[in-house]
C-alpha positions in Angstrom: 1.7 -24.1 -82.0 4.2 -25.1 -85.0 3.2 -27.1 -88.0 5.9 -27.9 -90.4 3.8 -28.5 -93.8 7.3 -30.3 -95.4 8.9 -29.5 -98.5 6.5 -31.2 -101.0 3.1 -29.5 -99.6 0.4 -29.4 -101.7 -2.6 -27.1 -101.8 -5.0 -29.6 -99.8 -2.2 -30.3 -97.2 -1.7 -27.0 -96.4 -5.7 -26.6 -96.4 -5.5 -29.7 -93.8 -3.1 -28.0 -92.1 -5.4 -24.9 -91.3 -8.4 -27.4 -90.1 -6.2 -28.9 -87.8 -4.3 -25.2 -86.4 -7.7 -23.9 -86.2 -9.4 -27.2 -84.7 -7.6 -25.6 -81.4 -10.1 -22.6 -80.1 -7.7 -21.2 -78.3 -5.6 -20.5 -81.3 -6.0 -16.5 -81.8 -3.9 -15.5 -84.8 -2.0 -17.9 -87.8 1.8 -16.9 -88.4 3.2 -18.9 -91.4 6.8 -18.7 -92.4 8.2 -20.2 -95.4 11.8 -20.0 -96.1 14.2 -21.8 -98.8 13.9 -22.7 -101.8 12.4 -26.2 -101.7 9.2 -25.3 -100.9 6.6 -23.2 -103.7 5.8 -20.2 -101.8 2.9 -19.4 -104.6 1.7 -23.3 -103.5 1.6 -22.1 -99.4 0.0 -19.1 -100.7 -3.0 -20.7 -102.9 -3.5 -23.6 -99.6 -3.4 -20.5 -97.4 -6.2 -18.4 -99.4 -8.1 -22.1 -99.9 -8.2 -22.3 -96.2 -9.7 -18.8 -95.6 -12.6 -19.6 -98.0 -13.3 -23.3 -97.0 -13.2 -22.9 -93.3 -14.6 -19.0 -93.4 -11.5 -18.2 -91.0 -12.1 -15.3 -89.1 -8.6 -14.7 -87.1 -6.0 -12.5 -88.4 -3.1 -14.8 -90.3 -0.1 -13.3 -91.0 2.5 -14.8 -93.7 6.1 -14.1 -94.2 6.9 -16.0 -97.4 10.7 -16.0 -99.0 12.0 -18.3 -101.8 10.6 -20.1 -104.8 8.4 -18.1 -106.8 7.3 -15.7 -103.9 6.6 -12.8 -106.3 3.9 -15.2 -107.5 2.7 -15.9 -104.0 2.5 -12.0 -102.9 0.4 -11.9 -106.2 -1.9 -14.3 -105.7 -2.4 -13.0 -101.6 -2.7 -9.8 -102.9 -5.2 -10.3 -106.0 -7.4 -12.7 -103.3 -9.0 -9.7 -101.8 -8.3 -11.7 -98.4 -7.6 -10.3 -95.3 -3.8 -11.7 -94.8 -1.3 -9.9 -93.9 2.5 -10.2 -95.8 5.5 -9.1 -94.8 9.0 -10.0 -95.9 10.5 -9.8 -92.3 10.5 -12.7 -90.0 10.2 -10.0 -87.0 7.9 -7.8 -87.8 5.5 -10.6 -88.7 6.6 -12.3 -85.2 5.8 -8.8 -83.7 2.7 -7.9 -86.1 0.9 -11.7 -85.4 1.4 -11.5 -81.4 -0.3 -7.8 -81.2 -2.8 -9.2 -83.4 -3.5 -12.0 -81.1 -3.5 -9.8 -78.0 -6.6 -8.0 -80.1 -8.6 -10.8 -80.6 -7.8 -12.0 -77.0 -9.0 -8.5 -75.5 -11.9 -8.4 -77.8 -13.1 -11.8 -76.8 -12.6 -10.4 -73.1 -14.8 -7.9 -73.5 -17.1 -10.0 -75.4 -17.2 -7.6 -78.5 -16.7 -8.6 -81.9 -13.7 -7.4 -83.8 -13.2 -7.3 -87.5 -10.3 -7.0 -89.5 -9.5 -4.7 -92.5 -6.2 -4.1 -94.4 -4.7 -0.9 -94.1 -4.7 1.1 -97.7 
């Protein structure tokens, strides 16, 4: 599914944003792509991380964040001790967020519980 959040998202809008992505069961995996420099990637990043905690998301999100302030943004993912996934190519996260939901999809399946965990 595509969401654009706009170019003057806040915190809570992106947080709504997630409630209504993951209102959908059948959504497996979050890919979120910010590009430009309108839009605050360190704002995405704290709605992103607010989401996680409020709504105790479980399925593996994936972010590819480019533009304003996004040093501040990989910062604040990083520092959240959250499992979310960065990467600065528009592929690879394209790539990394479809095998992810092909996981969750075969764990569910096989009715087994899978857990995610940040490679070191």
């Amino acid at each position: 599914n595509f969401l654009d959040v706009g170019g003057g998202a806040t915190v809570q809008q992106v947080t709504e944003a997630f409630k209504l992505i993951t209102s959908d069961k059948k959504v497996q995996a979050i890919l979120v792509n910010i590009f430009g420099g309108i839009m605050r990637c360190d704002v995405i990043a704290q709605g992103i991380i607010m989401a996680v905690k409020d709504l105790d998301l479980k399925i593996p999100i994936v972010v590819r964040l480019q533009g304003t302030r996004v040093d501040d943004a990989k910062a604040l993912i990083t520092d959240s001790g959250l499992k979310i996934l960065a990467c600065d190519d528009l592929d690879e996260a394209a790539k990394m967020v479809v095998k992810l939901s092909e996981i969750v999809t075969l764990a569910k399946q096989a009715q087994v519980d899978v857990k995610f965990q940040l490679p070191i």
